[in-house]
N, C-alpha and C positions, 0 to 999 in steps of 0.2 A: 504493500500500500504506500502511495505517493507521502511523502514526508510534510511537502507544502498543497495546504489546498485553498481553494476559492470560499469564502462566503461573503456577500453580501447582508449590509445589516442596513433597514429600511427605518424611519423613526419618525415619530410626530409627536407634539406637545403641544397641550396647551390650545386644545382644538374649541374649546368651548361650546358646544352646540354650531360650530359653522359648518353646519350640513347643508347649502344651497350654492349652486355658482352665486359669480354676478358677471355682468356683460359693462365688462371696460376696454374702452375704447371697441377695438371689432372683435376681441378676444372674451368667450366666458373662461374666468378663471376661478379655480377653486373648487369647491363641495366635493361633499363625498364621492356622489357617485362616479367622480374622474380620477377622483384619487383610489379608488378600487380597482377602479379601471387601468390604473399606471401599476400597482401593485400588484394584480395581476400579471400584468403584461411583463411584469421582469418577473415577477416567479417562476413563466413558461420558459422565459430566455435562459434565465441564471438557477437552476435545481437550486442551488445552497442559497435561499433566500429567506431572512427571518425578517417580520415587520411588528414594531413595538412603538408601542406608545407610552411617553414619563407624565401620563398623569393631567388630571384638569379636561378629561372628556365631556364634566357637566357644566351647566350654566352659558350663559350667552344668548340663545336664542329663547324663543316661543315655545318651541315645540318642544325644548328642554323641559324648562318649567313647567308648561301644561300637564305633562305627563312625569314631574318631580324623576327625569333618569332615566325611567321605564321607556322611552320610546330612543332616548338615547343606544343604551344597552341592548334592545333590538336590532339599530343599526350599525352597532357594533359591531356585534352575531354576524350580521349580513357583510361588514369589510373585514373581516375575522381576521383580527390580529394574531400572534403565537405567542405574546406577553406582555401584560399591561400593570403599572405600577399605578398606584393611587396618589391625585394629587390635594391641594389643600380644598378645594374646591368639591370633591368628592364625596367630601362630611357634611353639605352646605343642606342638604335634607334630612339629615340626623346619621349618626351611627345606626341605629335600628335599621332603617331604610337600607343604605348602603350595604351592610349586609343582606338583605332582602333581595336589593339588585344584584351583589355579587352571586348570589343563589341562581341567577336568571341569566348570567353570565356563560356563553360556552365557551370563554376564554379562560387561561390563569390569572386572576389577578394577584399581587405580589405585593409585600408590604414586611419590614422585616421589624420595625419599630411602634407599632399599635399594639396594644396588651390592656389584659385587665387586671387593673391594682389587686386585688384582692390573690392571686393566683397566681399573676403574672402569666399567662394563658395569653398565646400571641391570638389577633382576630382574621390574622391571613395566613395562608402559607409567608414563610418568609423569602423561597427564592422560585426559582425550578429550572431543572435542567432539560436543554432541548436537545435530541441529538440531530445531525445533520450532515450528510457522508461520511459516518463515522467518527465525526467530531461531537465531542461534548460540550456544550456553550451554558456554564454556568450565568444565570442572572439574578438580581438582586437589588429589589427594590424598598429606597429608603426614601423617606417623606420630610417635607418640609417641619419644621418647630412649630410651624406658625397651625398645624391641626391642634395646639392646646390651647389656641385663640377658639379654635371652632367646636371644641370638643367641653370646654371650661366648666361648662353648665353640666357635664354629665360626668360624677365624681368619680363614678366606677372604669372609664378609659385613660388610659396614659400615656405618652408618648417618650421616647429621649427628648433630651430640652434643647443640646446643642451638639455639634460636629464630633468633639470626641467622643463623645458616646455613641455616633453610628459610626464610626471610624473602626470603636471597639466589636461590635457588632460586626462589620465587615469581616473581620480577623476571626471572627470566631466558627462563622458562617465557613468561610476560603480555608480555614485549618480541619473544620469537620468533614469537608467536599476530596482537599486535596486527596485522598484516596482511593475515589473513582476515577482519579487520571483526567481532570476536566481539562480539555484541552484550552478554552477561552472562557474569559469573564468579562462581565459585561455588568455595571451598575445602572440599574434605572435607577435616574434619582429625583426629584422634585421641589429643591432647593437653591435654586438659583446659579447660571453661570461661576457668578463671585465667590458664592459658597461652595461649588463643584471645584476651584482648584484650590480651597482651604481642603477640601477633606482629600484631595488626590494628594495634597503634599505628606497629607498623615500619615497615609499609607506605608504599611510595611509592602517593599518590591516583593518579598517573598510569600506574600498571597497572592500575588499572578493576578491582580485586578489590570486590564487592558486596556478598557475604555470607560467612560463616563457619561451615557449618554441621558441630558439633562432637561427641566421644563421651569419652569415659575418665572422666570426674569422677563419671559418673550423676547430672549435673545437673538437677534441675527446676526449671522457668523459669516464672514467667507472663507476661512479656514480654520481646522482643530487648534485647541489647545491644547499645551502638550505642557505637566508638569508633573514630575518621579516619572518621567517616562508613559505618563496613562495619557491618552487621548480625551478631551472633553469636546462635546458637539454639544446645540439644541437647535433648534429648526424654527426660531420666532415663534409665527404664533398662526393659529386656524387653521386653513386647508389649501391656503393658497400657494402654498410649497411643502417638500418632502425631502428629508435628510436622506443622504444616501453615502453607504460606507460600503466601497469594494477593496476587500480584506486578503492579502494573500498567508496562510495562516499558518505559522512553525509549529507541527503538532509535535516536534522533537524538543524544543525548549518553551511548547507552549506561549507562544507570546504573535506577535505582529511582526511579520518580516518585512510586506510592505503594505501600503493603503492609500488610496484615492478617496477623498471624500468632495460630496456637492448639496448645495439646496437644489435639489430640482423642483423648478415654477410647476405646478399643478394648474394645466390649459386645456383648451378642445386641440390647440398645433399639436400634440402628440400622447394626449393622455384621452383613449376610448371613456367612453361612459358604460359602468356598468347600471342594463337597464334595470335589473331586478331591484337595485339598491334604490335606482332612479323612484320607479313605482311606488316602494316605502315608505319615501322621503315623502313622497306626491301624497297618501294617504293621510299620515301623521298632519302634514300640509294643511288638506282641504278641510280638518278639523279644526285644524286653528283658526283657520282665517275666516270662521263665520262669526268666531267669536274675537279674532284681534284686527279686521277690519275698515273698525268704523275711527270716523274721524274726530280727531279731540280738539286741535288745533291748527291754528298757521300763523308760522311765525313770520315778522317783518321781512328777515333772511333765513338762510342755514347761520345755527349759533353749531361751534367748534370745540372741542375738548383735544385737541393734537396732543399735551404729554400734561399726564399728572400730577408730576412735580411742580408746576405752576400754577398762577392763575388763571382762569378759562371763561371763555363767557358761556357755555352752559353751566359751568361750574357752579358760578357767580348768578344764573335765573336760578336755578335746584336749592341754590342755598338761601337767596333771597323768598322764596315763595315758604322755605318750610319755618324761616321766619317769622314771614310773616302771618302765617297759617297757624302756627301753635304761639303769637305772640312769645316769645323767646328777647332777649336780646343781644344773643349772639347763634348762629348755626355753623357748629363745626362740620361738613358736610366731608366723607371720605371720598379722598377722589377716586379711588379704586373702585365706588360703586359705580363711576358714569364710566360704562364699558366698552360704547362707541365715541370715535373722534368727531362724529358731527352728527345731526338732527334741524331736519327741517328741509325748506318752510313749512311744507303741510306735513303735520303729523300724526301720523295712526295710532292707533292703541299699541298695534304689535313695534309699531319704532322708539316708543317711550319703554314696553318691555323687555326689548331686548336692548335700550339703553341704560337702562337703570332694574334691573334684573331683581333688586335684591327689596323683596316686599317687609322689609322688617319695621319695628317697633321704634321711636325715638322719647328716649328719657329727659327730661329737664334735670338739669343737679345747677346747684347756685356754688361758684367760685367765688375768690376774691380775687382783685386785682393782682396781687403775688402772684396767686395761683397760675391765673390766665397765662401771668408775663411768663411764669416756668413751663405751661404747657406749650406755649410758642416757641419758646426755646428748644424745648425738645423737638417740635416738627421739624423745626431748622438743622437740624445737629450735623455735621460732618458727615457722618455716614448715608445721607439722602443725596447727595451728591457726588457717594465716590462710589454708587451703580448697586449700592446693598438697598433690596427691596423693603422701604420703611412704608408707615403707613404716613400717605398727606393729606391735607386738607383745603378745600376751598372756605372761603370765609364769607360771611355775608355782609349786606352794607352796612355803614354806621362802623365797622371795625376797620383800622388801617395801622400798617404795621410795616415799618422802613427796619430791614435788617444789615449788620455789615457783616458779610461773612471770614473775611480778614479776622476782623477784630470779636468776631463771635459775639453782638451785641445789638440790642436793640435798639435802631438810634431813634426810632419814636413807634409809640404804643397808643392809638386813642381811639376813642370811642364818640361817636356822632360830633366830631370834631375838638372832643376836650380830652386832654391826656388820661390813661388810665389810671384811676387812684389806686394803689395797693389795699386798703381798706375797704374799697367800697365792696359791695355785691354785687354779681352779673349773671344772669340766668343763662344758660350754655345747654343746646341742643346737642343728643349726641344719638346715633344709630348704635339699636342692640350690640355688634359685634362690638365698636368701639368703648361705649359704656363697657360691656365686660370685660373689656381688656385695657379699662381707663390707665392702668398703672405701668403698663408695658408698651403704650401706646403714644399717652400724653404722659407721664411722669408726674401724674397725681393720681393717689392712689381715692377708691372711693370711701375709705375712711374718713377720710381726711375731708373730702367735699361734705360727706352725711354730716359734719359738724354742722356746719353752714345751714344747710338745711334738708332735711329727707330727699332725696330725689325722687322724683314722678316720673310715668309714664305717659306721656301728653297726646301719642297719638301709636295706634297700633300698627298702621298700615302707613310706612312714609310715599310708598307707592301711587295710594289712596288718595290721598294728601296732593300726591301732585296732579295725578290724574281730574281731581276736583276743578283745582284752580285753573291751571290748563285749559280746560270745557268750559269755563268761564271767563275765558281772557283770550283774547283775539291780538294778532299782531303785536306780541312782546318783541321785545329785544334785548341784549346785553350786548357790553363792552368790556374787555379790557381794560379796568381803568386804576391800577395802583393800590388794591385793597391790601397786595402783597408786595413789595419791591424788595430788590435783593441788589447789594450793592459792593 
């Protein structure tokens, strides 16, 4: 038996429910059913063909939510992966559920860091091995920290907290395997570019981890990273391209002799449609659309959300209406909930849902101006800037906030045009995830606000809330206009 062989390793992240092309410019590009249809298409060319996904197949669309996963996870079945890792997004229906879909699931899914306290009883398989021309292609999937944000409310799940600890886990995993003679290792991981070559430098060489291939950041790459010798890829984000790694493979010292890697664009120019997925999708479809439809709004223009780490003018209407809507006088709005870069002018049910996806609860808690000025600080911090996935936020009017990132300070803090008092009280809007993760989020913990005064829950549905105003308000607009400067 040949000593070097072929595999191809196919990869997607971070697809979020983007199951549908779209038609830009003369080209549709994207959706599943072309991307089945490319996957396919090199499975017949290339036999040693494995195709994986690091996580984050839910949320994004309609037909997501509609169906909480369950219509996702069918057309999963139908583009049938060979192994799929869990990403933080995954939990966003509950553990119970997740489970439930992973039952409905006829893929592996993999997860080597979810357990439960009481037992320590992992809730997935932790890896699995595929074989493929006689090679053994160990994988092993490890999840983002950030599931103890989503998991917090349910005391009985646990996760590791940070990098060495699934680093440890790696090792223990690759120490118990090495004895099946596993020719290749392959981490799915779900914690960000940045953090995929933190834990590749952890690595001990002599577990034989090879490559890293990664999702959370929505990173685009034009070529691997390479640190202790492991390869790191992730493939941005949706359907609109596909990682592709052709592997020439030392099954004598087990490792990567050589390797070509690419994003290949997912188009009609050379990626068929598979129809059957087509069909599915069209089903799933025709049910949503009686119900996401109709129309709520139109806006003056398209308002824009290009990068989260800013200000944004959809940001800046989202934040201003829930404002205004629960009387607040401040709305921390997470930019991570508005999940499209634009909206509008005319908007449907289904483009406010699959922009703002996340139907949760908003709490009031009453700060002080101390407080506030240390929670901003915190958004601000170092590491939002040096590509490690923090959470941000859009602000609403009446707050404006001049930072020098130099000097790490706030050169002005005020509030409906007068400087923030430290004393005073401010009543501060915050979405469930955030509230529960006040203290890893903003750096005030909710001890500390309940002094102030109990927090409330002001509105159940922030969704609702917008959807309301929205139907009731014709021709909005936002700008740009300085609520955040960075200097």
């Amino acid at each position: 038996m040949s000593r070097y062989r072929n595999l191809v390793l196919l990869h997607s992240n971070d697809m979020h429910g983007d199951f549908l092309a779209e038609q830009i410019d003369e080209n549709l590009v994207g959706g599943v059913s072309m991307l089945s249809g490319y996957v396919d298409k090199v499975r017949k060319e290339e036999p040693n063909t494995l195709y994986c996904i690091a996580g984050d197949m839910f949320r994004g669309s309609v037909i997501d939510s509609e169906f909480k996963g369950l219509s996702t996870i069918e057309i999963m079945n139908a583009l049938a992966p060979d192994v799929v890792t869990l990403g933080n997004h995954e939990t966003d229906y509950g553990v119970a559920h997740l489970l439930f879909l992973e039952k409905c699931a006829k893929f592996p899914i993999i997860n080597a860091n979810l357990f439960i306290r009481t037992n320590q009883a992992r809730l997935f398989k932790p890896h699995v091995i595929l074989e493929v021309d006689g090679m053994k292609i160990l994988f092993i999937g490890i999840l983002t920290e950030e599931v103890l944000s989503q998991t917090k409310n349910d005391g009985l799940i646990g996760s590791f907290v940070g990098i060495n600890e699934a680093a440890a886990e790696v090792g223990r995993i690759c120490n118990a395997y090495n004895a099946t003679d596993v020719d290749f290792t392959v981490l799915l991981t779900h914690i960000g570019f940045e953090e995929d070559k933190r834990l590749a430098a952890m690595l001990d060489p002599a577990w034989g981890v090879d490559v890293i291939i990664g999702g959370h950041s929505h990173t685009f790459i034009t070529e691997p990273a390479k640190v202790n010798d492991i390869l790191i890829v992730q493939a941005g984000t949706g359907t609109d391209q596909v990682g592709r790694f052709d592997i020439l493979v030392d099954t004598y010292k087990n490792c990567v002799s050589e390797y070509k890697w690419e994003a290949v664009p997912i188009n009609d120019e050379h990626c068929p449609k598979d129809q059957e997925i087509e069909k599915l999708i069209a089903t799933y479809k025709a049910d949503t659309d009686v119900k996401y439809n109709r129309i709520v709004t139109r806006f003056r223009r398209e308002l824009t959300h290009p990068e989260r780490t800013q200000e944004t003018e959809l940001g800046n209407l989202f934040a201003d209406i829930l404002k205004e809507s629960l009387n607040l006088d401040i709305m921390l709005l997470g930019s991570g909930s508005i999940r499209n870069t634009h909206m509008g002018p005319l908007v449907l049910f289904s483009d406010l849902a699959e922009c703002f996806p996340y139907d949760d609860s908003v709490t009031m808690v009453t700060v002080t101006g101390a407080q506030l000025r240390r929670m901003l600080l915190y958004i601000l911090r170092d590491e939002v800037w040096q590509g490690a996935h923090c959470e941000f936020y859009q602000l609403s009017k009446g707050l404006k906030v001049v930072y020098d990132r130099d000097k790490k300070e706030l050169l002005e803090m005020s509030f409906e045009d007068e400087p923030v008092q430290d004393d005073r009280y401010y009543t501060v809007g915050l979405q469930l995830f955030h509230f529960t993760n006040m203290e890893e989020n903003l750096a005030v913990s909710l001890e500390e606000v309940s002094v102030n005064r109990k927090p409330r829950v002001v509105a159940t549905s922030c969704r609702e809330v917008l959807d309301e105003y929205l139907s009731a308000h014709q021709h909005l607009d936002r700008n740009v206009e300085g609520r955040m400067m960075l200097i």
